[in-house]
KOLRO-357675 format. One record per residue: residue number from 1; x, y, z of N, C-alpha, C in turn; residue in three letters. Coordinates in Angstrom, 3 decimals, decimal comma, padded with zeros to 6 digits. Each point is the difference from the previous one (the first is absolute). Layout:
> NUM_X_Y_Z_X_Y_Z_X_Y_Z_ALA .
...
//
This chain:
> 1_-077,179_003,055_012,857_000,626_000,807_001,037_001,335_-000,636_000,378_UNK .
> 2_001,229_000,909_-000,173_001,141_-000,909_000,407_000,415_001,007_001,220_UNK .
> 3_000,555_-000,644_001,173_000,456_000,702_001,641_001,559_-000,549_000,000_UNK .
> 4_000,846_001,240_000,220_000,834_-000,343_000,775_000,207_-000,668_001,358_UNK .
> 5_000,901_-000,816_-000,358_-000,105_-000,772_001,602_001,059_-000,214_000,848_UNK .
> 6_001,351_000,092_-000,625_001,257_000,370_000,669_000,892_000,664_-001,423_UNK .
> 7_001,180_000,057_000,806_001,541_000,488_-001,105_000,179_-001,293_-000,106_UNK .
> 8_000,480_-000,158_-000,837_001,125_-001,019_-000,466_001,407_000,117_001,127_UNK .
> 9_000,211_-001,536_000,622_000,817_-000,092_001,466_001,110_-001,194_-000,116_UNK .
> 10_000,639_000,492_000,587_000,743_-001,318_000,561_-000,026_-000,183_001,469_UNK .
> 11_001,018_-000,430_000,569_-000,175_-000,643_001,582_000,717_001,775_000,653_UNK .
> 12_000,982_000,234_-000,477_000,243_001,274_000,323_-000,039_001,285_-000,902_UNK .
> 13_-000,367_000,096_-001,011_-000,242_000,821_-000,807_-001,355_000,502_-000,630_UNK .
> 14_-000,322_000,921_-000,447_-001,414_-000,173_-000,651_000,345_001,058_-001,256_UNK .
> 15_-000,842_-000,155_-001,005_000,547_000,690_-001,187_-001,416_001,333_-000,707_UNK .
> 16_000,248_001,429_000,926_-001,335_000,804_-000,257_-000,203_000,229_-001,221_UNK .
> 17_000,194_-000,177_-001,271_-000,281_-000,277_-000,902_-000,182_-000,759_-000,985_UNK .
> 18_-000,510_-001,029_001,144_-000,676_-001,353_-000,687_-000,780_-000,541_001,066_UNK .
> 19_-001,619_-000,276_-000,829_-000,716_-000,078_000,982_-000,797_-001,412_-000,588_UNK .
> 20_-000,638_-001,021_001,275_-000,704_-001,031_-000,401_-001,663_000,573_000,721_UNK .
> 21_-000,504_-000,487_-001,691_-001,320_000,500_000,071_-001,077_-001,350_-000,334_UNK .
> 22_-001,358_000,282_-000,169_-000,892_-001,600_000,152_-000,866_000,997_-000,895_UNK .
> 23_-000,484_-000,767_-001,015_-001,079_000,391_-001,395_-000,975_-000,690_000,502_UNK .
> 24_-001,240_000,634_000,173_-001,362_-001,007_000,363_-000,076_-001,086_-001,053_UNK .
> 25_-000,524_-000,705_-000,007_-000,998_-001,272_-000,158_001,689_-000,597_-001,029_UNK .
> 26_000,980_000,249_000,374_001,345_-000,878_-000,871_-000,128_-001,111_001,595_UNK .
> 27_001,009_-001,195_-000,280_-000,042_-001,194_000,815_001,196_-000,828_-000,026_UNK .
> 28_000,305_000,269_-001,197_001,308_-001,048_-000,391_001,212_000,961_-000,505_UNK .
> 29_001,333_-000,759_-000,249_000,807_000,854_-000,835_-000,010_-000,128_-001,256_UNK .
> 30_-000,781_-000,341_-000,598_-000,442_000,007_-001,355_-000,471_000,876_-000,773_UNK .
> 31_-001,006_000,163_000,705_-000,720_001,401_000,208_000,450_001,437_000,510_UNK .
> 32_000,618_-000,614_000,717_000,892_001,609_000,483_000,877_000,333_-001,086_UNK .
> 33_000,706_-001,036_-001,220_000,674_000,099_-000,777_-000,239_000,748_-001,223_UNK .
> 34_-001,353_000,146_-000,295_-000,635_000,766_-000,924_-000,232_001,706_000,510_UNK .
> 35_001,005_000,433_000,988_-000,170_001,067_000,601_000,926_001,013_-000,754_UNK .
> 36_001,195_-000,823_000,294_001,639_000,107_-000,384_-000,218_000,908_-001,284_UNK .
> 37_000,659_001,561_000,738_000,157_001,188_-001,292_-001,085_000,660_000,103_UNK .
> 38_-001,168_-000,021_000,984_-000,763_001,209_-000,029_000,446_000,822_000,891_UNK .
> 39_000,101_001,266_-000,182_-000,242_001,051_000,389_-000,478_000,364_001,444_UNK .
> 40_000,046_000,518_000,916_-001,008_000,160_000,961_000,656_001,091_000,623_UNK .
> 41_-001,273_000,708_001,139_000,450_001,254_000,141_-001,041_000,453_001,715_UNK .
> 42_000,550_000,561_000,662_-000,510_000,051_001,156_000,006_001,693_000,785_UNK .
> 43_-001,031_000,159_000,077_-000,257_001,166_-000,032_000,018_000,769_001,666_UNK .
> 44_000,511_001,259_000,153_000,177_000,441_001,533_-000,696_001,210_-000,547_UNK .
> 45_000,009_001,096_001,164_-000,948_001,391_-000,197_000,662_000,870_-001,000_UNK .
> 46_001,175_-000,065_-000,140_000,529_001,004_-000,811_000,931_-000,638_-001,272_UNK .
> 47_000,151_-001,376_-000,066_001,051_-000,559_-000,960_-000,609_-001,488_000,005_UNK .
> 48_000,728_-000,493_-000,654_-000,233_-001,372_-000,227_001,265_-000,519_-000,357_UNK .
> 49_000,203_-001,391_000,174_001,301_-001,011_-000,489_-000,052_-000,707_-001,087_UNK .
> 50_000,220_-000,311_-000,954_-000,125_-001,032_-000,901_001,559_-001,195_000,234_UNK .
> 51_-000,548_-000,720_-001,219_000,566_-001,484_000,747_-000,795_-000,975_-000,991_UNK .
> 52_001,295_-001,136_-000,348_-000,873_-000,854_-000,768_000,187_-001,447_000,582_UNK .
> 53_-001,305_-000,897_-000,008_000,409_-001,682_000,721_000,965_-000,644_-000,705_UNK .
> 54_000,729_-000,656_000,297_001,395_-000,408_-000,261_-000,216_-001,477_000,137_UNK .
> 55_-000,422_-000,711_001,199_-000,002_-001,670_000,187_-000,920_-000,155_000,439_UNK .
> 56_-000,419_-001,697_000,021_-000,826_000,028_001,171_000,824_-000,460_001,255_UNK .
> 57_-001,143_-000,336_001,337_000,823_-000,174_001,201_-000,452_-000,835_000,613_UNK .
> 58_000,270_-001,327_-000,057_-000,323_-001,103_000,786_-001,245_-000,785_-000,510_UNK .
> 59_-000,910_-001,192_000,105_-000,441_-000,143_-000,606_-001,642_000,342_000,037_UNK .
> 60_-000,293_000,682_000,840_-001,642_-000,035_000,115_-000,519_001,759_-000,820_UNK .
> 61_001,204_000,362_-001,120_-000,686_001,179_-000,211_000,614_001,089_-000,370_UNK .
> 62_000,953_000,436_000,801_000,062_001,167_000,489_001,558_000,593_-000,492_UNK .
> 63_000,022_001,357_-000,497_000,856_000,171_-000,831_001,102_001,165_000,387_UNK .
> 64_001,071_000,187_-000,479_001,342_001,149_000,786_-000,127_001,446_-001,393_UNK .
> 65_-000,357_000,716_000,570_-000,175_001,550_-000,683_001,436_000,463_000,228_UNK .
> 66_000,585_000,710_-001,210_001,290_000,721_000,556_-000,393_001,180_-000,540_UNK .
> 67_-000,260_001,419_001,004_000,113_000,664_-000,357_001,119_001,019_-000,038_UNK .
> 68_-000,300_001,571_-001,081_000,910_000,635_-000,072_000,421_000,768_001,260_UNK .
> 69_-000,037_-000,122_000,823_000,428_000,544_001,574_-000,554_-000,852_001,091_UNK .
> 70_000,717_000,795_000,883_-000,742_-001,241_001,085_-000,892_000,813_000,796_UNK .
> 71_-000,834_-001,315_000,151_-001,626_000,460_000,559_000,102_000,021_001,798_UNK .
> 72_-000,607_001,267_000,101_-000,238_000,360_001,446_-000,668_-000,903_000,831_UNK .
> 73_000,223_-000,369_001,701_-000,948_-000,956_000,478_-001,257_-000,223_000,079_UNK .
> 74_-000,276_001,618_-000,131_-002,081_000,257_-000,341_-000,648_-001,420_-001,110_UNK .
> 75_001,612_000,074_-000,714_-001,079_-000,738_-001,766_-000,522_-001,385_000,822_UNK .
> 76_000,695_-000,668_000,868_-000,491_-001,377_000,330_-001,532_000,042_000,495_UNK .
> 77_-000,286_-001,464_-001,101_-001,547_000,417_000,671_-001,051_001,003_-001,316_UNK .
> 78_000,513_000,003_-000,287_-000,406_001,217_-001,408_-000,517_-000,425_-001,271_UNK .
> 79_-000,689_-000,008_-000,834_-000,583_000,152_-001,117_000,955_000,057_-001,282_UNK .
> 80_000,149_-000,865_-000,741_001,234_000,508_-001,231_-001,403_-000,109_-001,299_UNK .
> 81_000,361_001,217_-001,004_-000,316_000,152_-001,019_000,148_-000,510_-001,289_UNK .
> 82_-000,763_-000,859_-000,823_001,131_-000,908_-000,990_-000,275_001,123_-001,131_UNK .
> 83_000,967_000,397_-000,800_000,320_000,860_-001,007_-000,832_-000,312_-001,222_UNK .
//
């Protein structure tokens, strides 16, 4: 199960089409590294986004999705689909 958990930010900026997400039972960036180039896809009532993991993000895991548009505030918190 991978959850969105914020956009991708700076101190004054934030970037809606790029989002940092957490893959269950990953821990390290090692592991998050074997992510890099899948696919993933997140689904709403009538459409869905796709988007592929790009890096990981910091070291306990957790990785930056860029998808092809930017994702509405609903997605935080949300369920991503791996392709």
């Amino acid at each position: 199960m991978t959850k969105i958990l914020s956009y991708r930010r700076g101190r004054k900026t934030q970037t809606v089409n790029q989002a940092i997400a957490s893959i269950e039972k990953i821990d390290s960036r090692e592991s998050a590294g074997k992510y890099i180039g899948k696919k993933v896809e997140i689904a709403f009532s009538k459409s869905s986004i796709k988007g592929v993991i790009v890096k990981p993000h910091g070291n306990k895991g957790k990785v930056v999705i860029r998808f092809r548009r930017g994702l509405p505030g609903q997605a935080m918190n949300r369920e991503v689909k791996l392709v």
